[in-house]
N, C-alpha and C positions, 0 to 999 in steps of 0.2 A: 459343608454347604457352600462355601464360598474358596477362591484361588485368589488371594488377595481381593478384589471389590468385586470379583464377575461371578456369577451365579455356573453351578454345576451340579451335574446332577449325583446325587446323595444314594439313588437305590438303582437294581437292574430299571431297565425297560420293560414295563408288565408286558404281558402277552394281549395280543389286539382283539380286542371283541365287538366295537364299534368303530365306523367308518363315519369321520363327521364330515359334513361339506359344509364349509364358508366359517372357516378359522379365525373371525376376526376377534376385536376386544370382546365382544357381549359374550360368544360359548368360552370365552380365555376365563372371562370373571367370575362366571357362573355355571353353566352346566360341566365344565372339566373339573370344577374345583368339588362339586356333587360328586364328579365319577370318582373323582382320587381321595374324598374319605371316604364311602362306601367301601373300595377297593382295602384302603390300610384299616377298616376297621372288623371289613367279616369276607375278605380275600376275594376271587372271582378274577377272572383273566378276561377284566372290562377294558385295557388298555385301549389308547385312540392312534387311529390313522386318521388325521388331519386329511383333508382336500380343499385346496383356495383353486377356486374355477377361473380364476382368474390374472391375477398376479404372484408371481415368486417375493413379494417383499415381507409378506411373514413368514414364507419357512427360509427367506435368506437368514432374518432378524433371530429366529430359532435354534436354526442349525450351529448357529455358536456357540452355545447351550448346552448342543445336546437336546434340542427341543423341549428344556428346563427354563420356566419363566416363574417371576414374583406375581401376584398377587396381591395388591395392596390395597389395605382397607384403609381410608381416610374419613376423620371425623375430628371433631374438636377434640380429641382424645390423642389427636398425635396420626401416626402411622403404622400399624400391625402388618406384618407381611408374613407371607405363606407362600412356598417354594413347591409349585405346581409341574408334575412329574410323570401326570397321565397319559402327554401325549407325548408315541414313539417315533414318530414319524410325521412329514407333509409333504404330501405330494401337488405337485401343480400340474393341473389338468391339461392345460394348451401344450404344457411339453409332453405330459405322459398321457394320456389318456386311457393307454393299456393297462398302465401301472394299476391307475386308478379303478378301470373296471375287475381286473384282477383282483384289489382286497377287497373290494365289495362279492364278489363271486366265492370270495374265500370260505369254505365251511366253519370257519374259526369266526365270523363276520355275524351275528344275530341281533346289531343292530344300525341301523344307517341312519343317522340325524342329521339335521339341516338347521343351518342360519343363513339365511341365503337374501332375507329381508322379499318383500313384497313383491318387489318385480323379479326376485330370480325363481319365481313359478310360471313366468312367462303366461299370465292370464291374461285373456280375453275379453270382450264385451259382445258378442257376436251370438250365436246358437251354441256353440260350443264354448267351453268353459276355459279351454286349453288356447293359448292364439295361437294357430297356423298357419300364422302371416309374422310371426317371427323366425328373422333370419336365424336364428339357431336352433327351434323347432323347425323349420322346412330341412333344417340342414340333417338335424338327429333322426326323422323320419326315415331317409333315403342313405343314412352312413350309418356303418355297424359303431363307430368313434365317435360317441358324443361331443357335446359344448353344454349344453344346458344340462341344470338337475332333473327337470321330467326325466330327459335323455337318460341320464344315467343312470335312475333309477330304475327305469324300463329295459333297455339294456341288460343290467345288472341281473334282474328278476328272470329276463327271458333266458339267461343262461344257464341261470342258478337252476332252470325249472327244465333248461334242455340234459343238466350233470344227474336229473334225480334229486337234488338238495332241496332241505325246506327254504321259504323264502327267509327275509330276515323281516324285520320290525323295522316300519318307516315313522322316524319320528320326527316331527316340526316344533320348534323352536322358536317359532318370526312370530311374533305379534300381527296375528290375524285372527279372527271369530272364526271356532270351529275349525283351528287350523289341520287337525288330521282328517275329518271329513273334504275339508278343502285339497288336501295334498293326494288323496284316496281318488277324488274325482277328475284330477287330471293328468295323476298317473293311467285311470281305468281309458279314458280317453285317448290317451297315447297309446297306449297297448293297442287298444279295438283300430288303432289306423294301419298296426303292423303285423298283429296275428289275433282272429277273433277269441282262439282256443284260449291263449295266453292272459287274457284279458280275464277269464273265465275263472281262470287258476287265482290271478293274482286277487283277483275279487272274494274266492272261496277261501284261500287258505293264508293270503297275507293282513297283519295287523296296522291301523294305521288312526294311534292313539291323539287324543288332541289332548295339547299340554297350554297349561298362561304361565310365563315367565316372567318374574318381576325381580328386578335388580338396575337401580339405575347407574351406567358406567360411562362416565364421561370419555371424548375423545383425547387418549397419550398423546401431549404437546414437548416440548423441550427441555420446557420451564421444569414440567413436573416430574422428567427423567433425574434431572440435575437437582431437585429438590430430593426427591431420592436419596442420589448419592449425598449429597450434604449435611440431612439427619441420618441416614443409616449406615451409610460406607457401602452400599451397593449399587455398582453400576449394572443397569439391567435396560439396557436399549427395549429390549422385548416387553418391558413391564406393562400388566395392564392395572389401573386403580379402580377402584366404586367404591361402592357407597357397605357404611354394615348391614343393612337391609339385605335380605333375600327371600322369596318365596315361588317353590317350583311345584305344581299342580299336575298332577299328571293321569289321563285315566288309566284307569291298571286294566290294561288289553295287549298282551303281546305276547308272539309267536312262540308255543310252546312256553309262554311263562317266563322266558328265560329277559332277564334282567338285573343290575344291580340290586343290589339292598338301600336303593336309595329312600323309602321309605322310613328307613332306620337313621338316617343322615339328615333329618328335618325336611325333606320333600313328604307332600301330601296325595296320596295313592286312591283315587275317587273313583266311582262309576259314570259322572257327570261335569265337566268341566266349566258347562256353559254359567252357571252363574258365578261363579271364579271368572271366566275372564272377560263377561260382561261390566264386571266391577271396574277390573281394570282396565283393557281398552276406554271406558268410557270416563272413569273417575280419574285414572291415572294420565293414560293416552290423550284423553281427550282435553285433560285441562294442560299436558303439556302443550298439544297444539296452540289452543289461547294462550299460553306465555311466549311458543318462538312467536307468535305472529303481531301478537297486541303488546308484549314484550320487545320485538326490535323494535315498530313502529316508534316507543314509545323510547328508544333509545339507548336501551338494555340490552347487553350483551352475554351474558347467563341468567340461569333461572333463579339463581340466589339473590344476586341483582336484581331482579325485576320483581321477586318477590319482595322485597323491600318497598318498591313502591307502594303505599299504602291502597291508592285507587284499583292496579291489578291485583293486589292481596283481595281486596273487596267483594270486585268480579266475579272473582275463581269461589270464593265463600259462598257467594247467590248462586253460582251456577251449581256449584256441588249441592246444595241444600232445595232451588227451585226448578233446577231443569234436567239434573242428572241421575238422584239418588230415589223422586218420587217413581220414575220407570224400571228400576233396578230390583231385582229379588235377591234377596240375602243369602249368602251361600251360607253352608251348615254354621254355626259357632262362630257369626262376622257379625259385628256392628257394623254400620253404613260411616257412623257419624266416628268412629274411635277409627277406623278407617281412614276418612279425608281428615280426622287431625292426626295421623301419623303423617300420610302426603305431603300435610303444611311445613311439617317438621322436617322432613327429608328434602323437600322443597328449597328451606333455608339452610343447609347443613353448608356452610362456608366453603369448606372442605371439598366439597363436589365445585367442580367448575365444568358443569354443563353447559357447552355452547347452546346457545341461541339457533343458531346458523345448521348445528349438526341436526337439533327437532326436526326446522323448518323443511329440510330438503325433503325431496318426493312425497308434497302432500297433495297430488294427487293422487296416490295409491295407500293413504292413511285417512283423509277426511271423510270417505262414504263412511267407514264403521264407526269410527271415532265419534264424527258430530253431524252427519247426513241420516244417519239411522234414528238417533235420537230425538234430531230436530224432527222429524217428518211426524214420529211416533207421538212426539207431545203434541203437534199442529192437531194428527187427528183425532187425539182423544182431548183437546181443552188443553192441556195443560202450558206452559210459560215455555216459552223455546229464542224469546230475544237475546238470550247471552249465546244463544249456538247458534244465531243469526250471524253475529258479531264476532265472531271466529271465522266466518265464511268471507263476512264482509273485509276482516281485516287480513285473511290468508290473500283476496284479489288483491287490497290496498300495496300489501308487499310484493307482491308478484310486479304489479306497477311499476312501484319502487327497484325493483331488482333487475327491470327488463330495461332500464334506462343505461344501466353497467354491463346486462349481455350476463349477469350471475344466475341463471334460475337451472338448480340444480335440481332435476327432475326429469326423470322418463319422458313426460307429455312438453319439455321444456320448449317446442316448437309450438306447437300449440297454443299452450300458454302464453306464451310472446308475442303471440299475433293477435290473441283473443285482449289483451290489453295494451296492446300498443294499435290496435285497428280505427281508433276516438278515442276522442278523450272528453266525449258527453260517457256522465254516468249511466243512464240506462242502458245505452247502445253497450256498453262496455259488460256490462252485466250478464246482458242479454248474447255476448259474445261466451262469455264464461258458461251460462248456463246452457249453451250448447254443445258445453263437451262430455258428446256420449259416455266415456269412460269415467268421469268422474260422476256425472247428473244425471245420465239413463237412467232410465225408469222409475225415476222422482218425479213428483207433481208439480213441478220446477214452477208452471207460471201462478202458483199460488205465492208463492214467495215474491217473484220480481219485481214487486213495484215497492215492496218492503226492504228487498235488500239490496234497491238503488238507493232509498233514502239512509241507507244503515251505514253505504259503502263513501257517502257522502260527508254524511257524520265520521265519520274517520281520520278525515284530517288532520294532520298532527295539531295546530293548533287547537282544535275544536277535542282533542281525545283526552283530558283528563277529565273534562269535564261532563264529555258523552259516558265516560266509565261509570263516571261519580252517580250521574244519574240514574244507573243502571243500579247501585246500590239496593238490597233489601229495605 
């Protein structure tokens, strides 16, 4: 297992049968650690080809390896570690591109997964679903050599479908609602702008399951490599940690059937995803957002941290019990309420040192589902929607905050910057925010504004334990 403290790998390199794109911590902690007991428990040649679209600093961190990283579970229990073996390979896309499109082409290839996070589907807000005013969608339209995932997985199909080969299975990963309906709809959209026929195929004969992933995995710091080595004697540059919590949802629709046995492995194999990840987007997702936002505000730096606070412990309890869980249908065999007291509990697990800072980023491509849907939903049937006011009010209050340092780590981060540094009267400010199409399109937006001027006001760090308190049930 080990060469003195470095990690090595223990078995051959299985044979590759998924191509993942966006290798970072989250598919390291969770869906590779599904593919690689499935694989040692009832065999299949599921091995991974890793793809980072972007930077070489995880198959640099890898390749030392042998592409063999830790896995470590942290909890007040200590440290458990798991010597993860699945992935044989990583390719980066800006150097190879061919490489890349080659193992996805490869007939040994039946399934392509993504973590790619929200903005790497390069979505629009326009008629079309797909943006076409991004520079690496304008670019993958007219170059046989992608940049973007649409790209590649268009590409990929169109060749797979020029050799005679079945396609393979596109599966999503990214915490989005309806993520493989989502991923179906802007591959089919790419496709239709470069051959109608192809579009036709990929619609008829490709699968394009939506899955909820829940695992929370803090961002790999220094501290917690070196903590590593110190209890275990392993040094593992590459290591990624989370939490013992897991649960992987997946609908069982793919191409020719063919998939691990990750059902057998504690993944849940369903015809219907959406009330699974309704639950969580909203219950989970959505009360993380209220910790980064009303959590830094409030001076807290992790979610363990801020759950200590008595006032946002408070909060987060009305909001799960008054604004979140009345709009929610129960997936098969789930309590709502055994449910957000598992949350609380993972919530405060010491052991997790989930940045603040890591939630916060790109919430404008997180708040429509999270807490836009919801708030609107309770607005028009009656029910209480002031704590998902208050997330909105306190994501602007930070944005403020942030755009004073020039930090707003965000897609829309131009935007944003000018929609709160434009005045500094509340409403005006408000009413700058609430003009940005991609995040408040097609929201009944001026039902709210005169409510979450007074909300965003109440915000103040002086005025906020008290604004919480009163929010209390």
């Amino acid at each position: 297992m080990t060469d003195g403290k470095r990690i090595t790998r223990t078995v051959a390199k299985p044979n590759v049968g998924i191509v993942h794109l966006g290798v970072g911590a989250f598919f390291r902690a969770h869906g590779a650690v599904y593919i690689q007991e499935a694989m040692a428990r009832f065999g299949g040649d599921w091995g991974v080809i890793g793809v980072s679209l972007r930077s070489p600093t995880v198959r640099d961190l890898l390749a030392t390896h042998d592409f063999a990283y830790t896995a470590v579970e942290t909890s007040q229990h200590g440290m458990k570690l798991q010597i993860i073996e699945a992935i044989s390979d990583i390719l980066v896309a800006p150097e190879a591109p061919r490489a890349v499109l080659d193992a996805m082409i490869s007939e040994d290839t039946k399934i392509v997964s993504l973590t790619v996070t929200e903005k790497g589907y390069c979505r629009g807000s326009g008629v079309t679903l797909l943006d076409l005013d991004h520079p690496d969608i304008r670019h993958d339209l007219t170059n046989p050599l992608p940049r973007s995932a649409p790209g590649y997985l268009v590409r990929a199909l169109n060749e797979r479908r020029r050799r005679g080969l079945r396609p393979f299975t596109v599966l999503s990963l990214d915490n989005l609602p309806q993520n493989g309906r989502l991923t179906r709809r802007i591959v089919l959209e790419f496709a239709n702008r470069i051959d109608a026929d192809l579009a036709l195929w990929i619609d008829r004969e490709c699968r394009f399951p939506s899955t909820m992933v829940d695992r929370i995995v803090p961002a790999t710091t220094d501290d917690m490599i070196a903590r590593l080595n110190a209890e275990t004697g392993f040094q593992d540059p590459a290591a990624v940690f989370h939490e013992p919590f897991r649960q992987w949802v997946i609908e069982d629709s793919f191409v020719d059937n063919a998939r691990p046995d990750w059902d057998k492995v504690g993944a849940k194999l369903v015809s219907d995803v959406e009330p699974f990840e309704h639950m969580k987007l909203r219950m989970l997702n959505g009360t993380h957002s209220a910790l980064a936002y009303i959590g830094s505000l409030a001076g807290h730096m992790t979610v363990a941290d801020a759950m200590g606070n008595p006032a946002i412990a408070g909060f987060l309890d009305g909001m799960w019990q008054d604004e979140i869980v009345p709009g929610l249908k129960a997936p098969p065999d789930t309590d709502l309420a055994d449910y957000a007291a598992a949350l609380i509990a993972r919530y405060r697990n010491p052991e997790i040192r989930h940045l603040l800072d890591q939630i916060a980023m790109d919430g404008s491509q997180k708040l429509p589902q999270r807490i836009l849907g919801p708030l609107f939903e309770n607005k028009a049937t009656g029910r209480p929607y002031k704590r998902l006011l208050t997330v909105i009010a306190a994501w602007i209050r930070f944005l403020q905050d942030r755009s004073q340092t020039g930090q707003i780590n965000d897609p829309l981060a131009t935007d944003l910057k000018r929609a709160v540094q434009d005045t500094k009267d509340a409403k005006a400010l408000v009413s700058n925010m609430l003009a940005i199409s991609p995040v408040f399109g097609g929201y009944p937006t001026k039902e709210i504004a005169d409510e979450l001027s007074k909300t965003f006001v109440a915000m103040a760090p002086s005025k906020l334990p008290d604004m919480l308190t009163g929010l209390h049930p």
